[in-house]
N, C-alpha and C positions, 0 to 999 in steps of 0.2 A: 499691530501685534497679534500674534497667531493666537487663537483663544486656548487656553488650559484644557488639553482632553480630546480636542479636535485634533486626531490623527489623517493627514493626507493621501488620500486614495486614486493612487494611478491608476484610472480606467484605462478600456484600447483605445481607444483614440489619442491617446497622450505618447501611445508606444512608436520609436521606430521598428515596424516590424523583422525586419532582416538582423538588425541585431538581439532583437529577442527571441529569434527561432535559433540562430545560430549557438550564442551564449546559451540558451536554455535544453541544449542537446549535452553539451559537457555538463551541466550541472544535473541534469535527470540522473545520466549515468554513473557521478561522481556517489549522490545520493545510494543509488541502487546499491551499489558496492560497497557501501559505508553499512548498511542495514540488513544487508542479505543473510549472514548466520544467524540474526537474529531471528528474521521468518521460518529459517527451515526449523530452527529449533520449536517453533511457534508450530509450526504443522505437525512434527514429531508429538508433539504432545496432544495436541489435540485430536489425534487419529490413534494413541495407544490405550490400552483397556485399563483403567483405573491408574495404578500408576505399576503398571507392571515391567516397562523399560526405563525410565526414567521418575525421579521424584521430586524433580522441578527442574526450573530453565539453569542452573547454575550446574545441579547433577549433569544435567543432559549436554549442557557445553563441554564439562570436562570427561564425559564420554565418549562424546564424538570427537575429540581432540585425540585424548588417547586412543579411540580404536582405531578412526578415519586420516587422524591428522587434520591439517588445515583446508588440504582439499576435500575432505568432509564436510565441512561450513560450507562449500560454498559448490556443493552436489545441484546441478541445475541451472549453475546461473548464465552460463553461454547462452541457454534459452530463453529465461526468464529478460536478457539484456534487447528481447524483440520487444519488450512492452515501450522501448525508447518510445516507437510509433506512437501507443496508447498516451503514453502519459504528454507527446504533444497535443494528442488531439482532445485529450480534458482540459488542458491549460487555454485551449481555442475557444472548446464549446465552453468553459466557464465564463471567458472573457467577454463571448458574444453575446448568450444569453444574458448575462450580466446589463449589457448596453441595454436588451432588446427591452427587461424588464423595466430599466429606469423610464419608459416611455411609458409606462403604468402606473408606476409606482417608485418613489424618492425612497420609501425606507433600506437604509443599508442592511438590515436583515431580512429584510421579501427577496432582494435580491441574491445577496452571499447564499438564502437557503434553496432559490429555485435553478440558479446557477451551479450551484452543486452538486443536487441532485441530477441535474438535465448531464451534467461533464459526465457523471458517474456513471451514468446509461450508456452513452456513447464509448466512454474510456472499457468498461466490462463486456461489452458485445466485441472490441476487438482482444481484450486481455486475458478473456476466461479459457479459450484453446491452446493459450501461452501457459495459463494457469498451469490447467490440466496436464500438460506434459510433464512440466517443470516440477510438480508437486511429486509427480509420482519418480522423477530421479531424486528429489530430496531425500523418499522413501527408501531409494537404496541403500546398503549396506547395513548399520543396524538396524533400521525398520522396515527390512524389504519384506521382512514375513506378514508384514500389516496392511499390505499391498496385494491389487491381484496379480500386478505385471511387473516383472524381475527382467533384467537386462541379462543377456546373453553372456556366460564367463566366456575371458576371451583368452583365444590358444597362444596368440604371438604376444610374449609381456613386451617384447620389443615393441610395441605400439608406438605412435607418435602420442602425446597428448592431446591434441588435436582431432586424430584419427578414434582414439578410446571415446573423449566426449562426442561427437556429433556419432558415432557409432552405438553408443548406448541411446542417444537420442531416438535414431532409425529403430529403434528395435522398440521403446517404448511407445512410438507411433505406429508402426507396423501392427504390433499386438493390440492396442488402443482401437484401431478401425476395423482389425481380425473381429475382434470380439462386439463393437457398439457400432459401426459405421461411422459416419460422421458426425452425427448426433451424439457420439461418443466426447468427442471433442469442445461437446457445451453439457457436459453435463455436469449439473451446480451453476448451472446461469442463472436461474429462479435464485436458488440460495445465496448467489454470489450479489444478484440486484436487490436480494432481500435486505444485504448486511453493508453491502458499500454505498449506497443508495442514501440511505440512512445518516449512515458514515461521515459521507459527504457533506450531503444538505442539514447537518449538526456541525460541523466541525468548521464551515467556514463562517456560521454566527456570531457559535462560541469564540471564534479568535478574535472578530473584531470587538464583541464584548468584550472580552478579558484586556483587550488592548486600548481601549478605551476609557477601564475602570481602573487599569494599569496608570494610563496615563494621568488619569485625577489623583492620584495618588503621590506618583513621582514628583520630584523637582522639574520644574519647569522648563531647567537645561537639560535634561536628562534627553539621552537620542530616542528619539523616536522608534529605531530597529531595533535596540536593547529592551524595549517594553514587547516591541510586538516577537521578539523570540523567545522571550518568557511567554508570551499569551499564547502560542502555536503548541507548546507538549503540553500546559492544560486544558488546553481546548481539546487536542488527542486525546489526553486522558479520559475526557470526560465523555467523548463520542465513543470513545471504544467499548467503557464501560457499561455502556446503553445499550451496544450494539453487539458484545460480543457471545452470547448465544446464539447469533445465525451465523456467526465467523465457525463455531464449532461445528454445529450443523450443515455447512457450507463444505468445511474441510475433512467429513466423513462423507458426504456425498459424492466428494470429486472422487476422492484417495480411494473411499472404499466400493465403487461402482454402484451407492445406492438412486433409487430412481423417485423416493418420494422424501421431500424436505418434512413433509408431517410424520410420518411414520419412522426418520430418523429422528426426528425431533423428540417425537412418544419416547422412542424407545431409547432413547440417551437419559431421557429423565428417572425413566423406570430402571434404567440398571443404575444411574450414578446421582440421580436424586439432582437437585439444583447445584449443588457443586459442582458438578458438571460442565454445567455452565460457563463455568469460570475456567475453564482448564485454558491453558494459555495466555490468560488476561496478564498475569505478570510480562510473562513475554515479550505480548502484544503494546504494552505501556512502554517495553523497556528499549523496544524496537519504536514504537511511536516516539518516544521523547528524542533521540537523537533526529529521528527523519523530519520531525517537526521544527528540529532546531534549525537545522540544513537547509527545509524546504523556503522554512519562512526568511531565515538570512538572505539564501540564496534566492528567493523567489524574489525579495523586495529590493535583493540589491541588484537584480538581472533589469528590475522594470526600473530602478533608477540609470542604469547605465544604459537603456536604450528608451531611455525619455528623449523625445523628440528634441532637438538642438535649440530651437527657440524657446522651449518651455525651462531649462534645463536653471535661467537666474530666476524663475519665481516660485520656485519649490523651494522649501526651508525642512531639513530634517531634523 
């Protein structure tokens, strides 16, 4: 009998790889689309001056709704949909790391935290240039004044849609390397490793805790994926909360062209004191608890469905 608590952990080696790469490309993207007005709304705020456009995440929905419509929600995300790449290659480097550490060390938390942090490094060296575009077309329309680079208004409303977004794209690129060259395109990589980094190597502890103390808790029939998707939004909770002063700091760096994470840091604290701080955190929660919900569903049922075939009767969930 499986012991009370003892939640079972698909390492790589257990995976069929081809159908974890496959499956786990519709499920990144499913995620993304599920969560993305959540972000923009999350960067709107945390790039405007006190609360001079918006007066929380619920204000600023139904702003953008009513000025932008729907495709206001979702200002960026053709580009944003290039991090597919990134977020396989954190699911890789987690998994591998993960192996390389158990050869050191058995603790499930040395692991889940040093595999975390190592995905995060790799997943943001290729995410942050993705960032950087994408954040500054979230800026457009109501917040383009809080931005240095506005998209060209365009003469022929006859556009295709297709044609409008990857056109505004060119023009926030074009202007992006006019002005910073290419260095322009990692700027907030310091801040962005400062806050996901963190992010990371907290978030994948907390889950297994939380789903572990979950489990002693529960009935003993109770499934196993129903504990651990409760344990995934308060583990987000709880990382974001740690961690969201350099998400601020991070998201006035990129947006507003600055070049030192101390000096915006100072100078966010001196105009808006430690509340500050906090700007976005609702947001960031309300956007983490659904993506945590999704990731952890989808991430534990992607590794059950491409569990290796002979392993597939001695797993019990």
């Amino acid at each position: 009998m499986q012991q009370k608590g003892a939640i079972q952990i698909i390492e790589w080696e257990d995976l069929d790889k081809r159908k974890f790469y496959s499956l786990g490309v519709f499920m990144t993207m499913t995620t993304r689309a599920t969560v993305y007005p959540a972000s923009l709304i999350r960067t709107r705020l945390q790039v405007q001056k006190g609360k001079a456009l918006y007066s929380g995440t619920f204000d600023a929905f139904c702003k953008i709704l009513r000025a932008e419509g729907v495709q206001g929600l979702y200002r960026g995300f053709m580009v944003n949909t290039f991090t597919l790449v990134s977020g396989q290659a954190y699911i890789t480097t987690y998994e591998l790391v993960r192996k390389y550490v158990s050869h050191y060390s058995p603790s499930n938390t040395v692991k889940s935290l040093v595999a975390g942090g190592a995905a995060s490094l790799v997943a943001q060296t290729i995410t942050v240039p993705i960032d950087v575009v994408s954040q500054q077309l979230m800026m457009q329309g109501q917040g383009e004044h809080l931005t240095r680079f506005k998209v060209k208004p365009k003469m022929v409303i006859a556009a295709s849609k297709s044609r409008l977004t990857f056109g505004q794209t060119r023009d926030i690129v074009v202007q992006i390397f006019a002005a910073d060259g290419f260095q322009g395109f990692y700027r907030g990589y310091v801040a962005s490793l400062l806050t996901y980094i963190p992010n990371s190597a907290l978030w994948w502890p907390f889950y297994h805790f939380y789903a572990e103390q979950l489990s002693l808790l529960a009935p003993s029939e109770c499934p196993h994926l129903i504990l651990q998707a409760l344990a995934g939004p308060m583990a987000a909770a709880t990382a974001s909360t740690i961690t969201n002063p350099m998400d601020v700091v991070r998201a006035r760096v990129q947006v507003e062209g600055r070049s030192s994470v101390i000096e915006t840091f100072k100078q966010l604290l001196a105009e808006e004191g430690l509340w500050g701080m906090t700007k976005g955190l609702s947001a960031r929660i309300i956007s983490s608890t659904p993506t945590s919900v999704l990731i952890v569903v989808g991430y534990e049922t992607l590794k059950r469905l491409s569990l290796r075939a002979e392993l597939i009767e001695t797993r019990h969930w």
